[in-house]
N, C-alpha and C positions, 0 to 999 in steps of 0.2 A: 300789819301790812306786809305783805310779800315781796320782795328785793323787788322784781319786775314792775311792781307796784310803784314801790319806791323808784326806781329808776326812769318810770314814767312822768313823776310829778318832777322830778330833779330836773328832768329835760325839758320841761315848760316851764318850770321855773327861769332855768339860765336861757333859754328862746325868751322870755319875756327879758328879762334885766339884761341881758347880755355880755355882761361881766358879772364873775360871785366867785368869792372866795372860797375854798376848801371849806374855810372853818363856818362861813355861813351857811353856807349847803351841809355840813355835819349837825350844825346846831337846829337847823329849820327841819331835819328829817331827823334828827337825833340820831345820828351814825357811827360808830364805835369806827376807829382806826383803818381797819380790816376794810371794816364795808365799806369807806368813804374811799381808798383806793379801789379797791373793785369796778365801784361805781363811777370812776373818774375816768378810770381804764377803757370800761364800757364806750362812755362818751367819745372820746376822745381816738383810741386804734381802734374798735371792735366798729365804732357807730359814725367815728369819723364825720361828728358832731361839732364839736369843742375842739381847743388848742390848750395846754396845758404852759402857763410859763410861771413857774416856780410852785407856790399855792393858789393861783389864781386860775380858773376856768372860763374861757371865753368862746361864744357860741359864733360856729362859724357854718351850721346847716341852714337850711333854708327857711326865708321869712313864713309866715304862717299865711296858707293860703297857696303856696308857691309848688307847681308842680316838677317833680323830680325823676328824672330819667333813670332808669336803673336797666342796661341790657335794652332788651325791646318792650320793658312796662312802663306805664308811667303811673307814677304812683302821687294822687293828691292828699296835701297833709291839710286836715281842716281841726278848729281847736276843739277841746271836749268842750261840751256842757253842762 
């Protein structure tokens, strides 16, 4: 699976549970070190997703279904299938 791959399912993941720890989001994608900061990164400054307090990830984007302003789009998030 390709990081974006992975970093797709990590972000419906913690959208659904809304709190996850580091070490469960490493273990549930099997993430080596490296990747699991990357990925946390992603979420959190890049995607401005997630809040990061200590090893814990908590999801602070929008509910599923929820439409989202960006500039002049509006962009609807609906779940995969």
């Amino acid at each position: 699976m390709s990081f974006l791959e992975t970093l797709g399912k990590a972000r419906a993941y913690l959208r659904q549970y809304g709190r996850v720890s580091l070490r469960a989001i490493a273990r549930e994608f099997e993430l080596d070190d490296d990747a699991l900061e990357v990925l946390a990164a992603e979420l959190v400054e890049v995607q401005g997703v997630a809040t990061r307090e200590g090893q814990v990830l908590t999801w602070t984007g929008p509910e599923e279904g929820a439409a989202v302003a960006r500039s002049d789009v509006v962009v609807i998030i609906v779940p995969a299938l």
